[in-house]
PDB file of N, CA, C, O and CB in Angstrom:
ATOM      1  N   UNK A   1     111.743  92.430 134.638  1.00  0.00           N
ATOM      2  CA  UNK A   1     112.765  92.288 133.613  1.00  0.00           C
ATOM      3  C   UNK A   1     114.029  92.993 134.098  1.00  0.00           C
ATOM      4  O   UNK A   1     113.938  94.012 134.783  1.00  0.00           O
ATOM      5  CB  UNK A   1     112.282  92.868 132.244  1.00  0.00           C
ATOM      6  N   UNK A   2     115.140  92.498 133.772  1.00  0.00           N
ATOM      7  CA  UNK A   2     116.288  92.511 134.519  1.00  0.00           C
ATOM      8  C   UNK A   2     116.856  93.705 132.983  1.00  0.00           C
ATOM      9  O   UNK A   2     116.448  93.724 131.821  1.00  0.00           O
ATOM     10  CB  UNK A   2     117.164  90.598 134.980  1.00  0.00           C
ATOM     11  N   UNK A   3     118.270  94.836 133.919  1.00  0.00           N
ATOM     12  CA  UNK A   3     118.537  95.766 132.893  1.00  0.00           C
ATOM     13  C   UNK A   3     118.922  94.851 131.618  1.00  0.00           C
ATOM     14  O   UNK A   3     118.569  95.153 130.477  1.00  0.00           O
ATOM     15  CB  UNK A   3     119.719  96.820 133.350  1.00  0.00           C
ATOM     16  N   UNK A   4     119.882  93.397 132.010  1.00  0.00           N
ATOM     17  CA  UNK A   4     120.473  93.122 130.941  1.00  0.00           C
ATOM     18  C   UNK A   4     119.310  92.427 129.587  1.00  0.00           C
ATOM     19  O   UNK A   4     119.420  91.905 128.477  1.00  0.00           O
ATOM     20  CB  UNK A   4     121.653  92.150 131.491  1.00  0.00           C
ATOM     21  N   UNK A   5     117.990  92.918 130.746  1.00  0.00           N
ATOM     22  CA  UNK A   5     116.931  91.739 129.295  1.00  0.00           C
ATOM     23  C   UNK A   5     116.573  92.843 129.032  1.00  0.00           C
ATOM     24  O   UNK A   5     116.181  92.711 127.873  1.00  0.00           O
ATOM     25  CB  UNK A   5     115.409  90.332 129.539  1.00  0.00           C
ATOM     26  N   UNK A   6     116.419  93.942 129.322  1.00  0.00           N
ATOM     27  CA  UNK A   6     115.831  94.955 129.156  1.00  0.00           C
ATOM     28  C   UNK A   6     116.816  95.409 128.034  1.00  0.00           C
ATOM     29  O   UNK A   6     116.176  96.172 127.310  1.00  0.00           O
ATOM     30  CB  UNK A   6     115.583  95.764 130.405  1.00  0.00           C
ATOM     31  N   UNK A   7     117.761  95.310 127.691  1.00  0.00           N
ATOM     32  CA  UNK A   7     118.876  95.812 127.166  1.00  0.00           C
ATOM     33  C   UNK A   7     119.081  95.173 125.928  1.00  0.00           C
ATOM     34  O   UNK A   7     119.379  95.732 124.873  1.00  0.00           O
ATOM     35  CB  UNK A   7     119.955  95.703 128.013  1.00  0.00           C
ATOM     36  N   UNK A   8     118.874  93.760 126.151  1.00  0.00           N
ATOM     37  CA  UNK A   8     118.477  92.888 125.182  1.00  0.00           C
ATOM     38  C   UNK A   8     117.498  92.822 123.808  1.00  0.00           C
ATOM     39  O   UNK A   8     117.626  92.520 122.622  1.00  0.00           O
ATOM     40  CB  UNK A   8     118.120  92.193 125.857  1.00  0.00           C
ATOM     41  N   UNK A   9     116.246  93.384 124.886  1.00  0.00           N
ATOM     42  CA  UNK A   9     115.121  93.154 124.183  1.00  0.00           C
ATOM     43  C   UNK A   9     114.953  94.656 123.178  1.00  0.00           C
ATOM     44  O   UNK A   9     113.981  94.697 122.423  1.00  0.00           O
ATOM     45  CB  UNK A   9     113.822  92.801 125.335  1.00  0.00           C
ATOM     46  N   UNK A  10     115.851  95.764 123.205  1.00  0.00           N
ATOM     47  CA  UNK A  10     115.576  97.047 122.829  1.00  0.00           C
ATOM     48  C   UNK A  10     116.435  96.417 121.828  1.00  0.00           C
ATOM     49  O   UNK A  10     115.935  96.169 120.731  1.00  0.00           O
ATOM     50  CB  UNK A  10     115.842  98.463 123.697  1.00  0.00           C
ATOM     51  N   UNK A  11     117.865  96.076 122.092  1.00  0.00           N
ATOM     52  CA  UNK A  11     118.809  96.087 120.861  1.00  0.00           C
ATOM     53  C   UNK A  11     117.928  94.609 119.797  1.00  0.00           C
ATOM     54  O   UNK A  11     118.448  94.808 118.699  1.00  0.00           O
ATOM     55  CB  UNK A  11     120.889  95.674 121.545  1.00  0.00           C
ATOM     56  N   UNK A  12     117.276  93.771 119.666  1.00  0.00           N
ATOM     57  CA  UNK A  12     116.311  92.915 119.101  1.00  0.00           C
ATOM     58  C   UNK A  12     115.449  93.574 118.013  1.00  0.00           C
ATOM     59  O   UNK A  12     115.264  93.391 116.810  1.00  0.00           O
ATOM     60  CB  UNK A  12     115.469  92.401 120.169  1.00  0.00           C
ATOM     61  N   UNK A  13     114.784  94.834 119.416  1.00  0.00           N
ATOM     62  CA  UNK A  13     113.688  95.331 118.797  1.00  0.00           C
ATOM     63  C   UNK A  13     114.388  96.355 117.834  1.00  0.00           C
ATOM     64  O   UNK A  13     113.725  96.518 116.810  1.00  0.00           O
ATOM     65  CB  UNK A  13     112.597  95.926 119.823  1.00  0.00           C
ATOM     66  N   UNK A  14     115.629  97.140 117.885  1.00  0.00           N
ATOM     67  CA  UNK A  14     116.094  97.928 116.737  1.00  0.00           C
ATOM     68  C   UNK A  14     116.347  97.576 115.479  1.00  0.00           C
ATOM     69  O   UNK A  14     116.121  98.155 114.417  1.00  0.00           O
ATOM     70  CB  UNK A  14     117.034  98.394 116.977  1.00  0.00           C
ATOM     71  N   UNK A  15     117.038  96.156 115.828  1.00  0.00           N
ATOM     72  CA  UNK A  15     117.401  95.457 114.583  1.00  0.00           C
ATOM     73  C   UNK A  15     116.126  95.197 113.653  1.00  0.00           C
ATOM     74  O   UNK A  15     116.086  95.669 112.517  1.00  0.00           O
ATOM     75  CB  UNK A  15     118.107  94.078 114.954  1.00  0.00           C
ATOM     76  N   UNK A  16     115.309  94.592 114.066  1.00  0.00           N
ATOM     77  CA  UNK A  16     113.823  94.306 113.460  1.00  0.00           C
ATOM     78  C   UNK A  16     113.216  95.942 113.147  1.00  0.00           C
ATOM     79  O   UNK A  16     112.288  95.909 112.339  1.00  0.00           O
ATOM     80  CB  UNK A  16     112.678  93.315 114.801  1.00  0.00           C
ATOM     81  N   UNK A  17     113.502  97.091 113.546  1.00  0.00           N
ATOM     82  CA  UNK A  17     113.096  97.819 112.937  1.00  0.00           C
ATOM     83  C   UNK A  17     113.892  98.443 112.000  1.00  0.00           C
ATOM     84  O   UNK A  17     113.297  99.227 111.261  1.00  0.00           O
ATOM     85  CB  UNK A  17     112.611  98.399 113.583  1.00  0.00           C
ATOM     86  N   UNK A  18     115.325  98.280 111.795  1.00  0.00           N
ATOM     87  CA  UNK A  18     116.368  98.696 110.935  1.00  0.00           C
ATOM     88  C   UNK A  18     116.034  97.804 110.106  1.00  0.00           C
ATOM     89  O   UNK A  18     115.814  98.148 108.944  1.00  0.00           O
ATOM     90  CB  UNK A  18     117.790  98.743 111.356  1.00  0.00           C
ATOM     91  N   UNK A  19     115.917  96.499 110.477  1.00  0.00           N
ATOM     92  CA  UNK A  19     115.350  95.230 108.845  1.00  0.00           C
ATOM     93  C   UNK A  19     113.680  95.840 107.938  1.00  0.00           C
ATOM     94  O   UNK A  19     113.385  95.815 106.743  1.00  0.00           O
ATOM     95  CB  UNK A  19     114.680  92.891 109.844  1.00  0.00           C
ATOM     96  N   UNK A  20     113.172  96.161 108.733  1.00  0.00           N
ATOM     97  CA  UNK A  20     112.087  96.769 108.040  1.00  0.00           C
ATOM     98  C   UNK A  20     112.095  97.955 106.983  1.00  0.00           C
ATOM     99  O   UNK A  20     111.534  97.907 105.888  1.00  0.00           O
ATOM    100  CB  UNK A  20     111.362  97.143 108.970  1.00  0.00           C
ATOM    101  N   UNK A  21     112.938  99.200 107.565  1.00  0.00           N
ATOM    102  CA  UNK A  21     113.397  99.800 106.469  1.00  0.00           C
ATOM    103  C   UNK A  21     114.624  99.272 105.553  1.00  0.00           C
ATOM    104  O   UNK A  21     115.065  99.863 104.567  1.00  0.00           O
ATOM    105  CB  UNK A  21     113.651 100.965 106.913  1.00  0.00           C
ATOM    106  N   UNK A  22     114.964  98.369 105.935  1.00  0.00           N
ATOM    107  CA  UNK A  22     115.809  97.817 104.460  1.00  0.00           C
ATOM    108  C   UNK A  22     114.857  97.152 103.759  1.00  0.00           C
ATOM    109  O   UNK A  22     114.981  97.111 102.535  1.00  0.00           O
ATOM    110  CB  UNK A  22     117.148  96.700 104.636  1.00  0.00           C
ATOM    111  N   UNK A  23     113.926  96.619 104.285  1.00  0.00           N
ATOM    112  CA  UNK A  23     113.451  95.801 103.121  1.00  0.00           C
ATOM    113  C   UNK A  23     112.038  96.948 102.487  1.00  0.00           C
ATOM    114  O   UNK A  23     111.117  96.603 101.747  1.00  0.00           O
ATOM    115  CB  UNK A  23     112.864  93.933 103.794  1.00  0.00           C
ATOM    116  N   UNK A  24     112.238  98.067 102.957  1.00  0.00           N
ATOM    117  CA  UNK A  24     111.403  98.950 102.203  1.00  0.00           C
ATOM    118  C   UNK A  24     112.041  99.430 101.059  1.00  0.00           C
ATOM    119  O   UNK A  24     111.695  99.530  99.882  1.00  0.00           O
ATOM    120  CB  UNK A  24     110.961 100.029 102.957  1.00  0.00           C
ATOM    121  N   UNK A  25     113.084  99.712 101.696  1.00  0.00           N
ATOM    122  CA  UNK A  25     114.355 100.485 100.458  1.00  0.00           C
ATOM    123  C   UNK A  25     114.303  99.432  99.154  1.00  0.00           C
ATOM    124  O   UNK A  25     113.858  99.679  98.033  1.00  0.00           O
ATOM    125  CB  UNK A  25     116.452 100.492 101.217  1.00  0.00           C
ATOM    126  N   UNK A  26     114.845  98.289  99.599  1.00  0.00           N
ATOM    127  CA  UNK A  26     114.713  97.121  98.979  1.00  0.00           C
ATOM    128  C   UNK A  26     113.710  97.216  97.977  1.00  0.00           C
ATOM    129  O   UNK A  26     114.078  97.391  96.815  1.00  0.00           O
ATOM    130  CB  UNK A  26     114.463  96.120  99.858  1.00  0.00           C
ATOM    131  N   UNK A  27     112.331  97.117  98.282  1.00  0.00           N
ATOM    132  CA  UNK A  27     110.849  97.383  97.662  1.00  0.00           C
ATOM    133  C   UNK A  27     110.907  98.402  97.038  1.00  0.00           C
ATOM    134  O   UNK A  27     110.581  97.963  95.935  1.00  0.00           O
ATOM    135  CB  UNK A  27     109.705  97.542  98.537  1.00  0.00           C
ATOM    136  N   UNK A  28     111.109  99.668  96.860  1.00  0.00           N
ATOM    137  CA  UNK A  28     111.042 100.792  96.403  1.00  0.00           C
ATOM    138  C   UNK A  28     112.580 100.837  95.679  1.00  0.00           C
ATOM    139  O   UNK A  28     112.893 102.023  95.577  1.00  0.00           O
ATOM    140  CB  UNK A  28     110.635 101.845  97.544  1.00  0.00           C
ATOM    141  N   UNK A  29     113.576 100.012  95.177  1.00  0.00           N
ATOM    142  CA  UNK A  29     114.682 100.259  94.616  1.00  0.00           C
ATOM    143  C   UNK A  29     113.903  99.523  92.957  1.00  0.00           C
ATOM    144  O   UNK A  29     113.747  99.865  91.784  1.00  0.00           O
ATOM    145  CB  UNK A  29     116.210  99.472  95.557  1.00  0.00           C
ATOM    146  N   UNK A  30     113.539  98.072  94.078  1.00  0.00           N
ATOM    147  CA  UNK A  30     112.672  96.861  93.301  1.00  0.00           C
ATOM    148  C   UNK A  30     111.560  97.390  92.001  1.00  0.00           C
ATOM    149  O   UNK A  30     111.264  96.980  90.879  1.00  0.00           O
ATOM    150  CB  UNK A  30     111.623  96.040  94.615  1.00  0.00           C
ATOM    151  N   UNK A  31     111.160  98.548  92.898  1.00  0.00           N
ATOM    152  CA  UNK A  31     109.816  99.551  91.646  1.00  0.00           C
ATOM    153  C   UNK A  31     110.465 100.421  90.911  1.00  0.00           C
ATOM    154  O   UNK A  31     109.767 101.145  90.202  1.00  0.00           O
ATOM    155  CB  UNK A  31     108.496 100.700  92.392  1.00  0.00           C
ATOM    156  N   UNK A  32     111.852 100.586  90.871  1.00  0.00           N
ATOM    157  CA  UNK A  32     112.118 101.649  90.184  1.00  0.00           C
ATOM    158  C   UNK A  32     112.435 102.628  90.408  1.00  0.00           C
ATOM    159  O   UNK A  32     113.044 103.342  89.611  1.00  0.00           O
ATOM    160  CB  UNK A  32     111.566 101.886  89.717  1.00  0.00           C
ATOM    161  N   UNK A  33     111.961 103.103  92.115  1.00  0.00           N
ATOM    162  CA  UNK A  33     112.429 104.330  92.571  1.00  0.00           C
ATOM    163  C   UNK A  33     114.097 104.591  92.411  1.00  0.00           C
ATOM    164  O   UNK A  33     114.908 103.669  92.499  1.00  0.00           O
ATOM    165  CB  UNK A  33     111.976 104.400  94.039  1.00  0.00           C
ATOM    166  N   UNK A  34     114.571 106.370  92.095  1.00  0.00           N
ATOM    167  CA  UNK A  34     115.580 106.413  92.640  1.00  0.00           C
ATOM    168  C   UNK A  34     116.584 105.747  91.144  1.00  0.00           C
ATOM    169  O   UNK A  34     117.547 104.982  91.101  1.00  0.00           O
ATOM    170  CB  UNK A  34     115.436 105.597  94.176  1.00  0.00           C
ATOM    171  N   UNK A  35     116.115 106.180  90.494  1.00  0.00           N
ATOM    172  CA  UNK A  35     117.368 105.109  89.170  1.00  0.00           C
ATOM    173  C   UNK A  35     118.906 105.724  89.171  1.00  0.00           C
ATOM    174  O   UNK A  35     119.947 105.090  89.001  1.00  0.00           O
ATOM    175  CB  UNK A  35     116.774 105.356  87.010  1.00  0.00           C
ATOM    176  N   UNK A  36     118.704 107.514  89.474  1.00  0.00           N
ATOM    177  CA  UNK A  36     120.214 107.498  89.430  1.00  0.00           C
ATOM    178  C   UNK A  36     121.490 107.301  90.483  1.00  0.00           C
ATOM    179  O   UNK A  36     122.695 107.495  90.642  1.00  0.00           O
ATOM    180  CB  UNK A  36     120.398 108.554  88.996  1.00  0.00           C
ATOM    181  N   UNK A  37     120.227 106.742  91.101  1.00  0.00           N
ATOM    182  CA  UNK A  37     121.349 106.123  92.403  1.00  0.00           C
ATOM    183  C   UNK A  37     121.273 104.429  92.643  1.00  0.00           C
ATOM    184  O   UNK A  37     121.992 103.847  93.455  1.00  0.00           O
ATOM    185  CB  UNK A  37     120.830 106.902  94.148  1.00  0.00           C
ATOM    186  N   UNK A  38     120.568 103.960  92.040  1.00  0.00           N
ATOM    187  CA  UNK A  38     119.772 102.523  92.093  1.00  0.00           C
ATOM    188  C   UNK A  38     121.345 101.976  92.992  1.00  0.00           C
ATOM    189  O   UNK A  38     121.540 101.900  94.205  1.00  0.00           O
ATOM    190  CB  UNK A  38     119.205 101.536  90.067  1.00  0.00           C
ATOM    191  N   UNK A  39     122.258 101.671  91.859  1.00  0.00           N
ATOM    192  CA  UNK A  39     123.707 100.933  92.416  1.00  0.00           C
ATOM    193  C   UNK A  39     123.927 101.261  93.550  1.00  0.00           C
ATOM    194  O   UNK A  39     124.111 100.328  94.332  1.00  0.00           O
ATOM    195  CB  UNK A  39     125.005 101.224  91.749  1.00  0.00           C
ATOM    196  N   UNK A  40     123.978 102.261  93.943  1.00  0.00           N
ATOM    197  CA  UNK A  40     124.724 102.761  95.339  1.00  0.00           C
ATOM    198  C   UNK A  40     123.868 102.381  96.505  1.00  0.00           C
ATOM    199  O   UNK A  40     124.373 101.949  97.541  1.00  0.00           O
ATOM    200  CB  UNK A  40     124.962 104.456  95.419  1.00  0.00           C
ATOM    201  N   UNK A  41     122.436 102.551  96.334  1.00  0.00           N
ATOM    202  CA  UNK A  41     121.370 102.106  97.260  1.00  0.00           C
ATOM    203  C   UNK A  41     121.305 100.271  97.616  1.00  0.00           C
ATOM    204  O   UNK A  41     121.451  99.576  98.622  1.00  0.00           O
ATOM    205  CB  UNK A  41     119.903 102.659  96.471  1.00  0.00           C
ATOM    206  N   UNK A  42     120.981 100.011  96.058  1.00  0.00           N
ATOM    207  CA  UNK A  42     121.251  98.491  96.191  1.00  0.00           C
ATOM    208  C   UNK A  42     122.460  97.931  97.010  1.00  0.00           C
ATOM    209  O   UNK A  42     122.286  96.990  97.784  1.00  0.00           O
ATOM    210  CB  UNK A  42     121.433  97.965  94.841  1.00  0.00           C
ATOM    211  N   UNK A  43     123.957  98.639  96.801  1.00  0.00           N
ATOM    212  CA  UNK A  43     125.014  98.222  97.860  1.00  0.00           C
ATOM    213  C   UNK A  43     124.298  98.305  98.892  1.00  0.00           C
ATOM    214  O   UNK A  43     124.028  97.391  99.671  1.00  0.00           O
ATOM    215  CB  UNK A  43     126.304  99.018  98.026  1.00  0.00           C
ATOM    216  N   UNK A  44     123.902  99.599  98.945  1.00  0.00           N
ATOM    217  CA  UNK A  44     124.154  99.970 100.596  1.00  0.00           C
ATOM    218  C   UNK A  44     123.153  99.016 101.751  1.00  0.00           C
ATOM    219  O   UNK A  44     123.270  98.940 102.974  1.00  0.00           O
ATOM    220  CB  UNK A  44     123.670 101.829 100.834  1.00  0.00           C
ATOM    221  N   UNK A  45     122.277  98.432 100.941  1.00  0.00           N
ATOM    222  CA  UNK A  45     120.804  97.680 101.556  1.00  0.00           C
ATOM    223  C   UNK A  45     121.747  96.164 101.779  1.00  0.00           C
ATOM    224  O   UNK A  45     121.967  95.512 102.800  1.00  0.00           O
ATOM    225  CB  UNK A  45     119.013  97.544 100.071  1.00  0.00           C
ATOM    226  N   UNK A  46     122.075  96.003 100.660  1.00  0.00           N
ATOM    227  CA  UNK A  46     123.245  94.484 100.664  1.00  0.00           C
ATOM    228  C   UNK A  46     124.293  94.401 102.189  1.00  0.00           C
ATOM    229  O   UNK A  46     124.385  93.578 103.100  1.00  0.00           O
ATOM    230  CB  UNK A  46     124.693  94.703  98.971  1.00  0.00           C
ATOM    231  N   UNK A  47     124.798  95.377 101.957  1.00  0.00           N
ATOM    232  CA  UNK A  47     125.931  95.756 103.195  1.00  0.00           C
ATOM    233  C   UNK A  47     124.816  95.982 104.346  1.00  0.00           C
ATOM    234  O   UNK A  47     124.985  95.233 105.308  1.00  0.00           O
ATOM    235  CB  UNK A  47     127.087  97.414 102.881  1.00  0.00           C
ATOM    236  N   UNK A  48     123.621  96.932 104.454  1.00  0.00           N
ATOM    237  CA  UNK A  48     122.859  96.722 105.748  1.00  0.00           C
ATOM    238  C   UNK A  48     122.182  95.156 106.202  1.00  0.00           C
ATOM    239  O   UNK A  48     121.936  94.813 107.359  1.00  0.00           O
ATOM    240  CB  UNK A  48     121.668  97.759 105.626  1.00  0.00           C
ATOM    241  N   UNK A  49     122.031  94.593 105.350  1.00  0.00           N
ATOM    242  CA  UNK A  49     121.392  93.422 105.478  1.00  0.00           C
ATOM    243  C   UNK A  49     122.401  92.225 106.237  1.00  0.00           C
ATOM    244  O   UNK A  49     122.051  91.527 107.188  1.00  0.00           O
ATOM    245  CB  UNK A  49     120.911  93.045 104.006  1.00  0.00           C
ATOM    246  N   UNK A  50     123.649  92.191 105.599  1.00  0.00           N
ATOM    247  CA  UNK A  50     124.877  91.621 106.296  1.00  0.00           C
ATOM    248  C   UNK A  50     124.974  92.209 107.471  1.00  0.00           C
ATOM    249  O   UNK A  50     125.184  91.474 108.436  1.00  0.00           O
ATOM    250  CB  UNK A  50     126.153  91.781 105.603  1.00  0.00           C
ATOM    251  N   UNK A  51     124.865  93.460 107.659  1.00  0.00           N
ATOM    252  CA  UNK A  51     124.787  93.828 108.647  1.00  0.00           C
ATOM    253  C   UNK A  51     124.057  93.277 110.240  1.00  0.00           C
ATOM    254  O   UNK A  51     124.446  92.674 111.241  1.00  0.00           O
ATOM    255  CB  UNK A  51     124.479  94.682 108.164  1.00  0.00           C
ATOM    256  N   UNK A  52     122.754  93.922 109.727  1.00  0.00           N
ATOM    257  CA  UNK A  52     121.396  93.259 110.599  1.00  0.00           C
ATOM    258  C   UNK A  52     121.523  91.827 111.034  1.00  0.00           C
ATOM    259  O   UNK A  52     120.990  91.377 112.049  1.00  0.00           O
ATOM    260  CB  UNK A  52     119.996  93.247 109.677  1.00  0.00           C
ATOM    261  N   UNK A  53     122.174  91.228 110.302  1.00  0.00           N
ATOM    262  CA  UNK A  53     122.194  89.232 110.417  1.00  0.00           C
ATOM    263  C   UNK A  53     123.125  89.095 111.046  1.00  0.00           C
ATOM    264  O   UNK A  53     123.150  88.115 111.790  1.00  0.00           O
ATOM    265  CB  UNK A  53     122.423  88.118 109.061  1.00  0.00           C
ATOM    266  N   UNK A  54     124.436  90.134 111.012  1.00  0.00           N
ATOM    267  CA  UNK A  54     125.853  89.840 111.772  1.00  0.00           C
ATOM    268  C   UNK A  54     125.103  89.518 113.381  1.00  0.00           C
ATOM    269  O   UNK A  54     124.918  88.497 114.045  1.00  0.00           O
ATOM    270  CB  UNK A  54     127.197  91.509 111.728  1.00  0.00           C
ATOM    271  N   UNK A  55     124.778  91.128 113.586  1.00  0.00           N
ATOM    272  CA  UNK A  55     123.608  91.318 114.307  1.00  0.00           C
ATOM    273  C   UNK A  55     122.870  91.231 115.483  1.00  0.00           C
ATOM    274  O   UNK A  55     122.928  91.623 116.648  1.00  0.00           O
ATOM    275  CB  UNK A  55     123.176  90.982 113.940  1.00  0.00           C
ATOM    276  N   UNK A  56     121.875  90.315 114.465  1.00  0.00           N
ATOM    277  CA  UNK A  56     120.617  89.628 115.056  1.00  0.00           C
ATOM    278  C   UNK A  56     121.642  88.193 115.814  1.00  0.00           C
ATOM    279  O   UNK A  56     121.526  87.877 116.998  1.00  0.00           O
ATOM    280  CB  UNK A  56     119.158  89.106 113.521  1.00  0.00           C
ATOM    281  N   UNK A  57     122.567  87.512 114.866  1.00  0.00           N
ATOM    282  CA  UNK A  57     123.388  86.253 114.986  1.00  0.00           C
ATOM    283  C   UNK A  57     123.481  86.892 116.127  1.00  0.00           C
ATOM    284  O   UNK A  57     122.380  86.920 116.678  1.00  0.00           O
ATOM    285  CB  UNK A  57     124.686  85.732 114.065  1.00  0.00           C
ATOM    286  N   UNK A  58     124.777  87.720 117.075  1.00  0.00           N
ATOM    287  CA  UNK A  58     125.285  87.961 117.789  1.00  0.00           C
ATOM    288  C   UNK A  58     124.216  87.790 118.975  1.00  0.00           C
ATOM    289  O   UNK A  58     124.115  86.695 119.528  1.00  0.00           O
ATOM    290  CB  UNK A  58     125.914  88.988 117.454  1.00  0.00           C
ATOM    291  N   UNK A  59     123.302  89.037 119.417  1.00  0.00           N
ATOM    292  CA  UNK A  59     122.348  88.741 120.313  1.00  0.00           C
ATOM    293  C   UNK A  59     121.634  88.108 120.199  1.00  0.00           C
ATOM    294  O   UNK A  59     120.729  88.593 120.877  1.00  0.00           O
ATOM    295  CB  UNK A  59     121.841  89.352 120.656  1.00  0.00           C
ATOM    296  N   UNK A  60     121.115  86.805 119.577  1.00  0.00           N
ATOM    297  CA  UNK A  60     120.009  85.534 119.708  1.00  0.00           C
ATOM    298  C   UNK A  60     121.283  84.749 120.541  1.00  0.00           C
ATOM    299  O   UNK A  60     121.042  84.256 121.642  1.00  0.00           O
ATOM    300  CB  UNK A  60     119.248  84.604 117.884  1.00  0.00           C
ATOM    301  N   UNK A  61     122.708  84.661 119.923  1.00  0.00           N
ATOM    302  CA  UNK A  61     123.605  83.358 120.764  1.00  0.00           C
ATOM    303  C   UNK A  61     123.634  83.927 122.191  1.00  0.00           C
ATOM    304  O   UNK A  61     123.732  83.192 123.174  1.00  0.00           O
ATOM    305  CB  UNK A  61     125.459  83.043 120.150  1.00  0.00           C
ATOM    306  N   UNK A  62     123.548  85.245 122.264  1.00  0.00           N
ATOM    307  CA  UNK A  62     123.588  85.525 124.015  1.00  0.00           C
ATOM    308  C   UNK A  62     122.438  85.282 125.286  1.00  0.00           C
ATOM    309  O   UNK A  62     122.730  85.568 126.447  1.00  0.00           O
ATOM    310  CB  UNK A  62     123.777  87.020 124.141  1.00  0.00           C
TER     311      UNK A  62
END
């Protein structure tokens, strides 16, 4: 594996693990956890999620 797949395949594998804890946060906002912050969390998972997809988009077209 060449540095640039090597390089590839880490920034892939972060994203898929940064999507995993959003969609935990997600799950645990979903149960209730956390009410006096619910709004601010819910943004912030919204904005990570746009995020992650900007992303993932970017390195799958490369």
């Amino acid at each position: 594996m060449t540095s640039s797949e090597n390089k590839s395949s880490d920034i892939s594998e972060l994203i898929a693990l940064l999507n995993e804890d959003r969609a935990l946060i997600l799950e645990q906002i979903d149960q209730g956890e956390w009410p006096q912050v619910r709004k601010e969390l819910a943004a912030l998972e919204r904005e990570l999620s746009h995020l992650l997809t900007m992303a993932a988009e970017k390195y799958d077209s490369n």
